[in-house]
FIVEX-338749 format. One record per residue (C-alpha): residue number from 1; residue in three letters; x, y, z. Coordinates in pm, 1 decimal, decimal comma. Example, Ala and Ser with C-alpha at 12.3 -4.5 7.8 and 13.67 -1.06 7.14 Angstrom:
ZATOR  seq  type        px        py        pz
ZATOR    1   ala    1230,0    -450,0     780,0
ZATOR    2   ser    1367,0    -106,0     714,0
# end
This chain:
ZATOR  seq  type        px        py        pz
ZATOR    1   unk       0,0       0,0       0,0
ZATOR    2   unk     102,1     396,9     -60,3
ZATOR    3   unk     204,5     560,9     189,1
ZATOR    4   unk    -129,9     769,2     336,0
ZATOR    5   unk     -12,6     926,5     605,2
ZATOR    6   unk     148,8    1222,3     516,9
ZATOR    7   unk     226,2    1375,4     844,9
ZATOR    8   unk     629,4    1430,0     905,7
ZATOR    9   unk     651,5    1299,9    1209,5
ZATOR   10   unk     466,1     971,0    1106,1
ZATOR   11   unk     677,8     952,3     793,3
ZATOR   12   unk    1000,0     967,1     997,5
ZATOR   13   unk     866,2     677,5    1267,3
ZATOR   14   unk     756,9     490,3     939,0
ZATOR   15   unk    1202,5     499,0     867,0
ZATOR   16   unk    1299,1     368,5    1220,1
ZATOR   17   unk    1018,8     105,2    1151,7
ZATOR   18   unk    1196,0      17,4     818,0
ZATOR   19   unk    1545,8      17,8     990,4
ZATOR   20   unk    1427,4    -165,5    1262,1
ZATOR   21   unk    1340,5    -407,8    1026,7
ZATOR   22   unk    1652,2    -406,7     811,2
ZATOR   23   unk    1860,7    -463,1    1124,8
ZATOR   24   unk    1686,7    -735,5    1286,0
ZATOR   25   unk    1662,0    -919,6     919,6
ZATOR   26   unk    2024,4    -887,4     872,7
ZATOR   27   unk    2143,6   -1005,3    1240,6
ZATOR   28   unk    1886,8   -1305,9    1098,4
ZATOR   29   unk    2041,7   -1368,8     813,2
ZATOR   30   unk    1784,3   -1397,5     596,3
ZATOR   31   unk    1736,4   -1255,6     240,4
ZATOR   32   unk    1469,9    -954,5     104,4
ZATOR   33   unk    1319,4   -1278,3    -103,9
ZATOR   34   unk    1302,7   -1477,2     229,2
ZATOR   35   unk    1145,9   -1250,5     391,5
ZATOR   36   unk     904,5   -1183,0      93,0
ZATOR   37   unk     786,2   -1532,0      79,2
ZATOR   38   unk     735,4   -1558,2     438,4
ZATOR   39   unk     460,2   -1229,1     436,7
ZATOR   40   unk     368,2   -1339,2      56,8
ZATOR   41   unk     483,6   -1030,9     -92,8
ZATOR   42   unk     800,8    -970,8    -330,6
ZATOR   43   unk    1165,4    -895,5    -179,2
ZATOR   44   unk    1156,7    -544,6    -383,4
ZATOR   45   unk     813,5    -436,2    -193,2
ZATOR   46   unk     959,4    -571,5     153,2
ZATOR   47   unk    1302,2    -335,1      19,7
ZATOR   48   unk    1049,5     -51,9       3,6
ZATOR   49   unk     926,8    -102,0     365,8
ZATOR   50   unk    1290,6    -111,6     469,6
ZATOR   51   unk    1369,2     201,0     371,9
ZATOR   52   unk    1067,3     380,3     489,4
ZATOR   53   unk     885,9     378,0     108,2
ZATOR   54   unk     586,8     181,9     178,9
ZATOR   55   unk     353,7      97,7     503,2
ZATOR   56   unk     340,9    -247,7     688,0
ZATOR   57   unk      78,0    -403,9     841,7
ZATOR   58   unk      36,8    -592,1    1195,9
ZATOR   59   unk      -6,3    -904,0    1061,5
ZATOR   60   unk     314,0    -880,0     879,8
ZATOR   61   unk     520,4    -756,2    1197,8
ZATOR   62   unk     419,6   -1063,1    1357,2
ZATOR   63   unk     548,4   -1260,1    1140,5
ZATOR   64   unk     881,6   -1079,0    1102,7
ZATOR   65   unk     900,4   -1093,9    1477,8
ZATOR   66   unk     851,0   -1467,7    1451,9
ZATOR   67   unk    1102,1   -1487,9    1183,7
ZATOR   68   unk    1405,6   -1258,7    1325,0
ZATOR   69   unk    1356,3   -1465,9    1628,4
ZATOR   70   unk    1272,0   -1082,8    1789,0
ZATOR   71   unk     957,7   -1003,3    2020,1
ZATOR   72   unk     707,6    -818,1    1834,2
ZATOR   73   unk     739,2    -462,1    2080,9
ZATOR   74   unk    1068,0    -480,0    1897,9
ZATOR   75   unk     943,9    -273,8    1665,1
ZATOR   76   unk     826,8      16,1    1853,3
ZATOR   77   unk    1022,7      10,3    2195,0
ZATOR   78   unk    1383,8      17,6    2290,6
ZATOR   79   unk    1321,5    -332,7    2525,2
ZATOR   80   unk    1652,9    -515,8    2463,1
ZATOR   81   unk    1585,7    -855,2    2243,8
ZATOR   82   unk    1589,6   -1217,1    2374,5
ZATOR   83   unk    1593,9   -1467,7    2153,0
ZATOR   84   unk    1339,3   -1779,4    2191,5
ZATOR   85   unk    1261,7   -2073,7    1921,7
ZATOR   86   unk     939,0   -1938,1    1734,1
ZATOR   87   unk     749,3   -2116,6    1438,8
ZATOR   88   unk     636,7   -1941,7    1124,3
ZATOR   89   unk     186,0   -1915,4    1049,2
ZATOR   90   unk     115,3   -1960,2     711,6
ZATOR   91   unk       2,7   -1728,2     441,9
ZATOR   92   unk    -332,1   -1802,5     506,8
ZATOR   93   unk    -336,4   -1766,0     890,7
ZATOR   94   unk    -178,7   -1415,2     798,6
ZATOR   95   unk    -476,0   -1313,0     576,0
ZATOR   96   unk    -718,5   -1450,7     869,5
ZATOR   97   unk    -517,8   -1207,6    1119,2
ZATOR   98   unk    -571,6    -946,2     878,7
ZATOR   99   unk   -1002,2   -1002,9     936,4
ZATOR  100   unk    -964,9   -1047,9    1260,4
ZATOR  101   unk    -819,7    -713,0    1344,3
ZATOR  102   unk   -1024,1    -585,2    1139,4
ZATOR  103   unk   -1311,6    -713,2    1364,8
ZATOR  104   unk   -1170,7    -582,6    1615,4
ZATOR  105   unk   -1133,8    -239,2    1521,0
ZATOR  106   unk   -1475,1    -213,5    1474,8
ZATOR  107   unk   -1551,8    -336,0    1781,5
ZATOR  108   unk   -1312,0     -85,1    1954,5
ZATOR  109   unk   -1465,0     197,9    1736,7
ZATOR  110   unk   -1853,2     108,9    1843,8
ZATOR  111   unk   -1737,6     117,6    2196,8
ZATOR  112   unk   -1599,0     382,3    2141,9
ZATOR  113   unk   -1888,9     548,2    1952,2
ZATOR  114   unk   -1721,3     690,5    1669,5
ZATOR  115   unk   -1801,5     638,4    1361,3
ZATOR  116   unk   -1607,3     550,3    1018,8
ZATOR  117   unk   -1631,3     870,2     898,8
ZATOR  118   unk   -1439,1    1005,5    1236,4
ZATOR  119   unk   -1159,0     743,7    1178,2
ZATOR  120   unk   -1124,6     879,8     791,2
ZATOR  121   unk   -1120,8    1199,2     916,4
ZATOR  122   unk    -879,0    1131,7    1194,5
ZATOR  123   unk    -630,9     901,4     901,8
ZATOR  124   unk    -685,7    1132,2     603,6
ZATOR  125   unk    -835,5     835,8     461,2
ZATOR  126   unk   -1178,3     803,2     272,6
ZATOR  127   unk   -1452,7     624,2     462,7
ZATOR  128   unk   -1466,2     387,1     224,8
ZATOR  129   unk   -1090,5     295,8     337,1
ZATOR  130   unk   -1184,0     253,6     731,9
ZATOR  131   unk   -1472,8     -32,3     593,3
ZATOR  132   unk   -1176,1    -189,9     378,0
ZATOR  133   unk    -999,0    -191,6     686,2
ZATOR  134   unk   -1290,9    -328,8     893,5
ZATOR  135   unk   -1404,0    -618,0     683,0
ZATOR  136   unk   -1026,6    -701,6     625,3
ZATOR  137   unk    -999,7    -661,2     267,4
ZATOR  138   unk    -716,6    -393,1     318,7
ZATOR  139   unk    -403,5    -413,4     520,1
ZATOR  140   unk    -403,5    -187,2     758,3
ZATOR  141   unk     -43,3      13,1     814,7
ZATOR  142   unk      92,1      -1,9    1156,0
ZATOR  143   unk     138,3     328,1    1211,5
ZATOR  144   unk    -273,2     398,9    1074,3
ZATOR  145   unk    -332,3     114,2    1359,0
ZATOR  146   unk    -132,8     303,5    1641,1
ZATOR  147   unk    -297,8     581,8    1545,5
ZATOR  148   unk    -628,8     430,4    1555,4
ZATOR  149   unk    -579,1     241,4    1917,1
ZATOR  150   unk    -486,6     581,3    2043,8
ZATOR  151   unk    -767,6     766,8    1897,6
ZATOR  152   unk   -1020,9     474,3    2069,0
ZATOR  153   unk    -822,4     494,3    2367,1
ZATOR  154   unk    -713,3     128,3    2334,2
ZATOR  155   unk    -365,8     -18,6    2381,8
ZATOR  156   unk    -216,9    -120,6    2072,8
ZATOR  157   unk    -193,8    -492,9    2293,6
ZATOR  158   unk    -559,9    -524,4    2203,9
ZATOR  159   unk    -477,0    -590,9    1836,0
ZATOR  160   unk    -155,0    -775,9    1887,7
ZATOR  161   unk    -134,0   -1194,6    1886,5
ZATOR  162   unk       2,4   -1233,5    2220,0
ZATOR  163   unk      74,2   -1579,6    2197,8
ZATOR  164   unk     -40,6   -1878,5    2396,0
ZATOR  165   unk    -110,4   -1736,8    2722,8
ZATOR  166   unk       4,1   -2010,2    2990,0
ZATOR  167   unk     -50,6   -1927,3    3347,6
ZATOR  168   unk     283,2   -1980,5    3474,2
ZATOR  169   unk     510,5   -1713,6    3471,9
ZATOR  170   unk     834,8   -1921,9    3298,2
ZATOR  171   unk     625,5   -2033,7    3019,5
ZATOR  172   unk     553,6   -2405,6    3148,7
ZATOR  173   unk     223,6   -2575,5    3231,4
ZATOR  174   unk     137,2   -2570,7    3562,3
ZATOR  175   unk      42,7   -2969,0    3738,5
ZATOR  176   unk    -336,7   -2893,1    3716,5
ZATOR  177   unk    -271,0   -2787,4    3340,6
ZATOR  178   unk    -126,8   -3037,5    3221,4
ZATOR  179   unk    -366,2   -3339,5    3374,4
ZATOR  180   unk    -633,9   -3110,8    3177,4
ZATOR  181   unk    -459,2   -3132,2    2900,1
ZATOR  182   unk    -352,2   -3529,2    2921,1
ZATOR  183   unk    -769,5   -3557,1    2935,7
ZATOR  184   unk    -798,7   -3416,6    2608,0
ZATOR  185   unk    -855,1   -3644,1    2259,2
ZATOR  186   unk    -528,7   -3759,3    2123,1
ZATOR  187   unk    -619,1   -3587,0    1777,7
ZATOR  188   unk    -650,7   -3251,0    2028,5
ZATOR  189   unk    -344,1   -3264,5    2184,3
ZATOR  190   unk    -149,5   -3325,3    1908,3
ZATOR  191   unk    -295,7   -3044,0    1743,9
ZATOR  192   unk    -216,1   -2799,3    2042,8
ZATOR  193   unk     124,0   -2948,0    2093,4
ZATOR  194   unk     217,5   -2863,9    1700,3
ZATOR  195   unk     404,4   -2507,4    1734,2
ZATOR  196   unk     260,6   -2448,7    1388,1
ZATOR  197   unk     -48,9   -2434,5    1516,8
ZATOR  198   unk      -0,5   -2142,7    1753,0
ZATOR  199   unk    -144,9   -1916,4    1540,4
ZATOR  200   unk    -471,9   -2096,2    1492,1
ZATOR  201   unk    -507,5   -2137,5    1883,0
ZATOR  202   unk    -460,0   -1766,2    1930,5
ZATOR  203   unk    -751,3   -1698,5    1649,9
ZATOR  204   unk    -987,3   -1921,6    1848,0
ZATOR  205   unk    -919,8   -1759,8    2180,9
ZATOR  206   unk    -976,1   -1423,5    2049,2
ZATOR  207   unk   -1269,5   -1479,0    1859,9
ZATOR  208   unk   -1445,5   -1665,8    2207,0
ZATOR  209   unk   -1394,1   -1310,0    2366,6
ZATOR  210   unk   -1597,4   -1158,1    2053,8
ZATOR  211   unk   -1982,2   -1040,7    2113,4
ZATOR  212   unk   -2229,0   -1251,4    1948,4
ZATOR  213   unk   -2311,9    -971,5    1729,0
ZATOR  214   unk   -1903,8    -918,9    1618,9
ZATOR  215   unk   -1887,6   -1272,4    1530,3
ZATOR  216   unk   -2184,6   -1261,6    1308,2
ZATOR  217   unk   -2039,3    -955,7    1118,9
ZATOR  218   unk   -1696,0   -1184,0    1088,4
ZATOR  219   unk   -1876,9   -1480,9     965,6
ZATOR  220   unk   -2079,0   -1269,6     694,9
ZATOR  221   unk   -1729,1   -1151,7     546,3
ZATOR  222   unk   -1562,3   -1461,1     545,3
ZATOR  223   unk   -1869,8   -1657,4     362,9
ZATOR  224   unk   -1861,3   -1344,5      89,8
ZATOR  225   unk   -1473,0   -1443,3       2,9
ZATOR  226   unk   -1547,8   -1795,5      -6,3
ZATOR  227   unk   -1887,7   -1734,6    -220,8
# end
């Protein structure tokens, strides 16, 4: 996508963003091309977002983060990185994190009770753009969604995939958890236990914490791109 936001300060955070990126894919290893294929978009675009040309969107971060082996706040904060073993979604799971923020902007903008006419107005955008954004059939820019979580006084943690929230502190299973897990079908916990699958999980615990009314709205956009 163009860049839309024309403000100076917001073009010069959309740089850092773009060096931010460079760095971390460089202390990776990994190639423009790599990194293309992982967010299914070309090496020359993800070159553009590197050097500041061209917006990203969440989804994509995420799975940068995942792949530079870097929390996702990396992007934004000064936090120093530690490593940890991460496992790369899919293209598709990347396009279904595109709908579901999506839903949830709405959400955060009818609680809020603004409209999509005040979120044009507040992006520069055209209306039109905010219900692109809503329905998930455009990617929104992270800096349009920081923007956004500020302006509906949410934290930009509502939108992000936090990962699979265990209750312990270190990461592990507590004793309780894991006899509820052992009780689950062997088809189940080999699901769960399949890093891959992360993603997936994290949809389906999101989307239980959606209104009955959200989820309809979600389930009417998904049937129109499958239709």
């Amino acid at each position: 996508m163009a860049d839309s936001m024309l403000d100076p300060k917001a073009r010069l955070r959309q740089k850092i963003l773009g060096l931010k990126i460079r760095h971390a894919r460089t202390e990776a290893g990994l190639t423009l091309k790599e990194v293309g294929q992982a967010i299914g978009t070309s090496a020359a675009l993800v070159s553009e977002i590197e050097f500041g040309q061209r917006e990203v969107g969440l989804p994509q971060l995420e799975v940068m983060a995942l792949l530079f082996n870097v929390p996702i706040t990396y992007f934004w904060s000064d936090e120093p990185v530690e490593a940890a073993e991460r496992n790369l979604p899919t293209v598709e799971a990347i396009a279904l994190r595109q709908r579901i923020i999506g839903v949830l902007l709405r959400q955060a903008r009818t609680e809020a009770g603004r409209s999509q006419d005040d979120l044009a107005t507040l992006l520069n955008v055209p209306a039109s753009r905010i219900a692109e954004y809503e329905l998930g059939e455009a990617e929104i820019p992270f800096l349009e969604l920081e923007a956004l979580a500020n302006y509906l006084n949410v934290p930009i943690d509502y939108f992000i995939d936090q990962g699979l929230p265990f209750s312990e502190t270190n990461g592990h299973m507590s004793i309780d958890e894991l006899a509820r897990f052992s009780e689950l079908p062997k088809e189940v916990r080999e699901f769960l236990a399949n890093p891959a699958n992360l993603l997936y999980i994290n949809i389906a615990m999101r989307l239980s914490d959606l209104s009955a009314e959200t989820l309809r709205s979600l389930a009417e956009g998904l049937l129109e791109v499958t239709y």
